[in-house]
N, C-alpha and C positions, 0 to 999 in steps of 0.2 A: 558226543558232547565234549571230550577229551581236547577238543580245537580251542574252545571257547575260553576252557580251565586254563589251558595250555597260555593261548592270548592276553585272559587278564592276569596270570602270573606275571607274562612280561612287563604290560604295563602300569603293574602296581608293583616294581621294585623299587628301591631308592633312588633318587637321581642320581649320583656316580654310578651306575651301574652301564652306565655306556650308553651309546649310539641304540637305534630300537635293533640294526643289521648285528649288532654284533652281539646283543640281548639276547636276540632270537637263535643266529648261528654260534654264538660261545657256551647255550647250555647241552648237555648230553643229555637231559632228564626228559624231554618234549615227548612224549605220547606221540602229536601228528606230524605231520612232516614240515620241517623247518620252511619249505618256500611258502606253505600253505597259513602256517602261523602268520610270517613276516607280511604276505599282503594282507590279510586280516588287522594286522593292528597298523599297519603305516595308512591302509585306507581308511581306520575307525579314526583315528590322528586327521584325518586329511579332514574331513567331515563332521570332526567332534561338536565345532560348535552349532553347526544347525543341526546335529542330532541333540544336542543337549537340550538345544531349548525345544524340541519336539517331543522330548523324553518329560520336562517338565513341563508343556500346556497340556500334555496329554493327564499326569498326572498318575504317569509309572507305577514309580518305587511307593507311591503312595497306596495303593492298592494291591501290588505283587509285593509283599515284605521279604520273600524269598531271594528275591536279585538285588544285589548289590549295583551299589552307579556303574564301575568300570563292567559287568555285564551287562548293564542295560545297554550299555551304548552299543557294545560286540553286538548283541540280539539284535537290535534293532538297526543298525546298520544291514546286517545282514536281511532281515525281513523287510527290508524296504529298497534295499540296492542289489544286494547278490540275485541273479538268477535264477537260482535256486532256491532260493531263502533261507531259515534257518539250517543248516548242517548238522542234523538231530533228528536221533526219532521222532515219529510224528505222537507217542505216548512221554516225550519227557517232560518231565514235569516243568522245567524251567521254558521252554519250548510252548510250552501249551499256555503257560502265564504271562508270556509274548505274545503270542497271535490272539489270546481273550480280548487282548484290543487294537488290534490287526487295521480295524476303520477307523480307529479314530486317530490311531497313529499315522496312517496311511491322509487322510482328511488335515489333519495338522500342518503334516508334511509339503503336500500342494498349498495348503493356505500360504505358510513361510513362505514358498518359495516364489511365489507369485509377490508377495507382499513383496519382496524383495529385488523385485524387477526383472526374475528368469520367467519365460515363457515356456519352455519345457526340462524335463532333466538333462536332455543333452547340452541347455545351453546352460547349465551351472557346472555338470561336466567339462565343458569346455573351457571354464574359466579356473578350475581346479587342476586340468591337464596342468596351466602354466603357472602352477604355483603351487606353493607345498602347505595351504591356507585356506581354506574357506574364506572369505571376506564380504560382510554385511553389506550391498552396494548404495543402502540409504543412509552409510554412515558419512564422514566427512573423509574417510579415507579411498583410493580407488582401487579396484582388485590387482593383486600381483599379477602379473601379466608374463610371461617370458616365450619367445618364439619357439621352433624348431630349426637350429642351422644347420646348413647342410654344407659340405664343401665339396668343389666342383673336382674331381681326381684328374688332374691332367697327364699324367701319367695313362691314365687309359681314353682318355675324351677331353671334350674340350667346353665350355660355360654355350660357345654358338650352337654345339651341336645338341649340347643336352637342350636347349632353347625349342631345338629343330624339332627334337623327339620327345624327352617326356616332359617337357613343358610346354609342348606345341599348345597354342589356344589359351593359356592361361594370362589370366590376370595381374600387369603389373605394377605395384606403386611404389610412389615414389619415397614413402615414408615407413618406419615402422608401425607407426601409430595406425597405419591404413590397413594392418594384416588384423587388428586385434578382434573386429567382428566382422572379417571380412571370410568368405567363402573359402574351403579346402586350398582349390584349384585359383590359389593368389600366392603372389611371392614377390620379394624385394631386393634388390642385388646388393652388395654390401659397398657404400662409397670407402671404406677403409683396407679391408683385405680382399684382393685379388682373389674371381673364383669361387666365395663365398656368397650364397644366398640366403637369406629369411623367408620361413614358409608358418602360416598358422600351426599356431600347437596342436590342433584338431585335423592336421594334414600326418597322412601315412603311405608313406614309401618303402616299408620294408619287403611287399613282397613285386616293390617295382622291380623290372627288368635291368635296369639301371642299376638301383643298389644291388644283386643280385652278383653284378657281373662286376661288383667294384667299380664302378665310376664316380660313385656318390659314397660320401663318408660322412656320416654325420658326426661334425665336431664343434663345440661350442664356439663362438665367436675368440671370446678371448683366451682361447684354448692356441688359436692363431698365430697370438701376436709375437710366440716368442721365434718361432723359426721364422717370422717375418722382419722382425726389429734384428736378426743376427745378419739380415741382407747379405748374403752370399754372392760372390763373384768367384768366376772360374780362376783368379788368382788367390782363391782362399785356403785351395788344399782340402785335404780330409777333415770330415767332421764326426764327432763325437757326441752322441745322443747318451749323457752320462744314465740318466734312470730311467728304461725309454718304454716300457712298457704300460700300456696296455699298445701305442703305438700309431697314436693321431701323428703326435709331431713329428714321429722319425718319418713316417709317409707323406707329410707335409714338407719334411725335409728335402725326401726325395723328386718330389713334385717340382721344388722350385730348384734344386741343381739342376734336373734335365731339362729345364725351360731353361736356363743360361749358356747350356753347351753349343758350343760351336761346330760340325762336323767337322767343317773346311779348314778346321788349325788345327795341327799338330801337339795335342796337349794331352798330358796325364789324364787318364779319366780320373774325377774326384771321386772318394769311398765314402758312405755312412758306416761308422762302428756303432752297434746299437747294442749298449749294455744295458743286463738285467740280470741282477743279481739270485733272483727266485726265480726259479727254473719251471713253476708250475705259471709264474706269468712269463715266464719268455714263450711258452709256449703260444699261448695268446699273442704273444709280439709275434711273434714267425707268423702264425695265418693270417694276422693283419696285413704285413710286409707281401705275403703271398699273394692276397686277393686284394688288395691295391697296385699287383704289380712293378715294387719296388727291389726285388730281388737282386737284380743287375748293378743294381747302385747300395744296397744295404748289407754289414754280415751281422746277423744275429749273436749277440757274444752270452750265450744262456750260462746263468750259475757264476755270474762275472761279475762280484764286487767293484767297483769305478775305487774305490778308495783303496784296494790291493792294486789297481793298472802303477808301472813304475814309469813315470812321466821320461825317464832316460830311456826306455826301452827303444831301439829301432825299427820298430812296429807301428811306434806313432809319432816318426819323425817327420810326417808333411800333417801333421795333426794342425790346421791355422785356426777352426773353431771348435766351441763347445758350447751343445746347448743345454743347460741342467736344469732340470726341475725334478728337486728334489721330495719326499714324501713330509706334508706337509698334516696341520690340521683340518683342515678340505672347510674350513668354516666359511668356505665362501660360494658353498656349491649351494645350486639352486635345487631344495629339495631338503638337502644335507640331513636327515634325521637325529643326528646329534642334538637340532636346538628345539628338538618337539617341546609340543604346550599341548596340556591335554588339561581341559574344565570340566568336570564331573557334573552332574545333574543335581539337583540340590533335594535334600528330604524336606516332605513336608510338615508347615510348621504346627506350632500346638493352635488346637481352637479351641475360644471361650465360650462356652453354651451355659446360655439361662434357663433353669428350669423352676416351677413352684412343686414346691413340699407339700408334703399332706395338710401340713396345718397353713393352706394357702399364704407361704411366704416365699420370697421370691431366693432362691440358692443357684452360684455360680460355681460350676464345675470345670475344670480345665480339660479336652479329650486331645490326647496325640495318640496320632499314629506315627504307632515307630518302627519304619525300615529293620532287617537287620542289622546287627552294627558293622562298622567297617571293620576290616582286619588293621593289628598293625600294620601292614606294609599297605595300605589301600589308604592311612592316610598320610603316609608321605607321598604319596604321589603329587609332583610339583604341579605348580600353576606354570612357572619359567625353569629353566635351569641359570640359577644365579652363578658369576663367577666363583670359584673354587681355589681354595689354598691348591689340591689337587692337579688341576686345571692348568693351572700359571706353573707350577712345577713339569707340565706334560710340555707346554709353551717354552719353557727355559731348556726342557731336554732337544726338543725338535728345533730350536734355534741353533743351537751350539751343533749338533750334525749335520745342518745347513750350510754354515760357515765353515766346517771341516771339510764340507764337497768342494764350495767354493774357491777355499784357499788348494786343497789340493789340484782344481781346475786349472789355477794360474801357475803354475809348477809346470806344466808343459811346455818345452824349450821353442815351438814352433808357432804356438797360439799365439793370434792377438785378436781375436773376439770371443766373448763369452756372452750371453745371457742365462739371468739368473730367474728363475719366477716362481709363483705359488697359486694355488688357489685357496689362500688365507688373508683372512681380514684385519690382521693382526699383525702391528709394528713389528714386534719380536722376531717376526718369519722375515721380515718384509724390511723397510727404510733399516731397523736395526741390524740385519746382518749385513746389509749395502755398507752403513757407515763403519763398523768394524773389520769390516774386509777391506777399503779401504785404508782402512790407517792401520792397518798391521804393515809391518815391516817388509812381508815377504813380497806386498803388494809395493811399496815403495823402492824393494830392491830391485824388482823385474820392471817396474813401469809403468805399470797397470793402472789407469782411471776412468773416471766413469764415460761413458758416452752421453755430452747432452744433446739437450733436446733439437737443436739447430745439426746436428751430424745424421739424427737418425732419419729412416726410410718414411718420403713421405706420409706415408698412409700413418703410420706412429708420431711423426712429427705434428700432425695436425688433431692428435687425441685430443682433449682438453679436459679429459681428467687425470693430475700429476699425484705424483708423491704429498708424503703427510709433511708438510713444510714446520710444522709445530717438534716433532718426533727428529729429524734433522737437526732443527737449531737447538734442542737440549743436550743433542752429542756431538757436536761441532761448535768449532771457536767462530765467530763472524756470521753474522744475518745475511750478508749476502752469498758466502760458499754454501749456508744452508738453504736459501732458498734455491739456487743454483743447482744443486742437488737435488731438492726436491720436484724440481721441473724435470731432472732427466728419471725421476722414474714415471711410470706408469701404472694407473690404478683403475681397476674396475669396478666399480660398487654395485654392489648384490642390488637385485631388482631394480637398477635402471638402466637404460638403452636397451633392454631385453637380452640383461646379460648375467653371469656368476662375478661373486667377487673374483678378481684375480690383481696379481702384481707382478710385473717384467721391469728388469733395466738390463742394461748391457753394458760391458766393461770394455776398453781397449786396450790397446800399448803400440803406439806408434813407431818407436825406437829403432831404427834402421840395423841392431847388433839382434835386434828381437823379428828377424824376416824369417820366412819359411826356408828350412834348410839349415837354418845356424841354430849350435849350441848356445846353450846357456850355463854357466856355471853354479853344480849342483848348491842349491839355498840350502843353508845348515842353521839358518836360525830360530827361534824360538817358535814362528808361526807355520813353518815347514814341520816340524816336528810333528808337532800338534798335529798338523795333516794328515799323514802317514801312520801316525800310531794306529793300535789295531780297537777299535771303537767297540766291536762286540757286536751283540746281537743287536742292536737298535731299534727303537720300534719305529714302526715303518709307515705310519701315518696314512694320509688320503694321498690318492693320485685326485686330478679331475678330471680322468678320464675312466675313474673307476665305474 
């Protein structure tokens, strides 16, 4: 029973108390095993609110005064969903005041579900695969929806052959919206990124032959865009994967260098440096880099701070790109548990009963039944996580080390491509580190401006969702530099096009004194500084590829 205690301690902490991942793996106290906890409460989360209201037609807590709401929902998720059902003795007592109403719970449960227009559990299953939500489909809003992407590793294979082999027979459409109740064995080719397909979220390939042997890497759509918008040509030189771990985009990197190489000339081969400062994820980088077959063209640089690299070094003097994505607040992942909502089941209320007296008159009595009470920490547990003085303080630290990558990015004598991205929904990470690294100084002395939208790589050129144009024109002089701006970044908005929030721009510097090969004169001013200094342990935020 130690799971269940374990599970609603978590989700009856305060709201600062973090993400549910980092509730569950930051305590030492847990009784059962922290993976066992964590899917226990992200899947009672997932399904809160049609257990809730199954918990309350049934008429629970009104009858078990023993369980509290956040265990009714743990029990009852588990005896209706888990396998196994509860995870308890079959004498415990909380255990046994669960399953006393086993049918009616179980009867409820099919009613909702039906009522709600799923025809069996796998097909509400499958709409929760793609979203981190339950969503009522008689309401006026339509279920979150998100695919499964996969990218085609050309590196090892090729989109025709995988076509040939483990897509042979499958179903093609021509849209997203055609995967959403569409068959496993369906899939969509991506008109934007080279190589990438859409498959139903209710599709598994992990123990295809294919993923297996690295041909297939599943990476989210927008996960894509940024090795893609830095369009590399064999006149670019070495490139730089500044935070590169877990290691979609350095193998993405690599992908698209050796489609550009020419046997037949005479050229340098280009290098990927793939830094990663925490050596227990660089470790994760290398087997990725391994089993994508990237090795020839990638070095692993494990336990390697990007803000200690010294842009003078002769190490990284054909260094022409950089592509950074730095750790950010991941508030834009699909899923993310940072922004859980969890609705409690409600106690029942008081009732007025008429009865006659002896001396036949008529007396009303009030009868409640009443639950146990909640603990303190059971009723803070939020409805939302509302913005935080906190919050916007974690915001303002993880901007300012964004822009300390960036600016030290543009310090390399050789570079003149950079992109810059997050998978954050938030100005701060995003337009506002774009417009401050612009107008520092060191970017005005090297030459460095943005790439718009008419320069970049078709597939990015024809996005049509841009930067926050509102967020630009409060930090820039002129409505037109700001909207100009705002069009060369690029923006993903959480649950639409079947994608994660994300944001990319890219920087250049044209300047023929700034070509691969030529020094630059070391920058000594105030925004170099700043770059260089030694920042400390920083906290290190989400990858989207975590």
């Amino acid at each position: 029973m130690s799971l269940y205690y374990d599970a609603a301690t978590i989700l009856s902490e305060p709201t600062l108390a973090g993400s549910l991942k980092s509730r569950v793996y930051g305590r030492k106290d847990l009784k059962s095993p922290p993976p066992q906890v964590f899917a226990l409460v992200s899947e009672t989360v997932r399904w809160n609110l049609i257990l809730k209201e199954v918990i309350n037609n049934a008429q629970l807590l009104k009858w078990e005064r023993k369980l509290s709401p956040v265990l009714a929902l743990l029990l009852v998720h588990d005896l209706l969903l888990a396998k196994g059902g509860i995870a308890a003795a079959a004498s415990n007592p909380l255990r046994l005041a669960t399953e006393r109403h086993k049918a009616r719970l179980q009867a409820d449960f099919t009613r909702i579900r039906l009522k709600r227009g799923y025809a069996s559990i796998a097909a509400l299953k499958r709409d929760l695969a793609g979203s981190n939500r339950y969503v009522d489909r008689t309401g006026t809003s339509p279920p979150s929806w998100h695919p499964r992407w996969v990218r085609i590793n050309t590196l090892r294979t090729s989109l025709m052959e995988q076509m040939q082999t483990t897509f042979d027979g499958w179903t093609i459409v021509s849209t997203l919206a055609g995967l959403e109740s569409a068959e496993p064995t369906t899939l969509h080719i991506d008109p934007h990124v080279a190589d990438l397909i859409a498959l139903p979220a209710s599709t598994d390939l992990n123990h295809s032959s294919a993923y297996q042997k690295g041909e297939l890497i599943f990476q989210e759509k927008a996960s894509c865009f940024p090795a893609m918008l830095l369009d590399l040509t064999p006149d670019d030189g070495d490139v730089i994967d500044a935070c590169a771990a877990p290691g979609n985009k350095t193998t993405h990197l690599a992908a698209l260098l050796a489609s550009n190489m020419d046997p037949t000339k005479d050229r340098r081969k280009q290098h990927i440096w793939a830094i990663e400062r925490d050596k227990a994820r660089a470790e994760t980088l290398y087997k990725m880099v391994k089993s994508a077959g990237a090795q020839a063209l990638t070095s692993v640089k494990a336990g390697q701070d990007f803000l200690r690299l010294d842009p003078q070094d002769p190490s990284w003097a054909d260094v022409g790109a950089l592509l950074l994505d730095p750790s950010c607040s991941g508030s834009g992942i699909i899923g993310r548990d940072d922004t859980w909502k969890l609705t409690l089941p409600e106690a029942p209320l008081p009732q007025v009963v008429t009865q006659k007296s002896k001396h036949g008159k008529r007396a009303t009595r009030i009868s409640i039944d009443v639950p146990e009470p909640l603990t303190p920490a059971e009723k803070n547990v939020p409805e939302e996580n509302p913005p935080s003085n906190a919050f916007r303080e974690r915001l303002t630290a993880l901007s300012s080390f964004q822009l300390k990558l960036l600016l030290h990015a543009f310090r390399f004598p050789s570079a003149h491509k950079i992109t810059y991205s997050t998978c954050s929904i938030h100005e701060q990470e995003n337009e506002q580190v774009v417009v401050k690294a612009l107008q520092s100084s060191l970017a005005q002395q090297l030459g460095w401006r943005i790439l718009h939208r008419g320069g970049q790589v078709p597939g990015m050129r024809t996005w049509n969702t841009r930067g926050d144009v509102r967020c630009c024109g409060r930090l820039m002089t002129g409505a037109e530099e700001a909207k100009k701006l705002a069009e060369a970044c690029i923006r993903c908005n959480k649950d639409e096009d079947g994608m994660m929030g994300f944001f990319v721009a890219a920087f250049v510097r044209k300047d023929s004194s700034m070509s691969r090969g030529n020094k630059t004169v070391n920058p000594s001013n105030k925004d170099s500084a700043e770059a260089t200094e030694d920042d400390g342990e920083e906290w290190q935020g989400f990858s989207d590829d975590d």
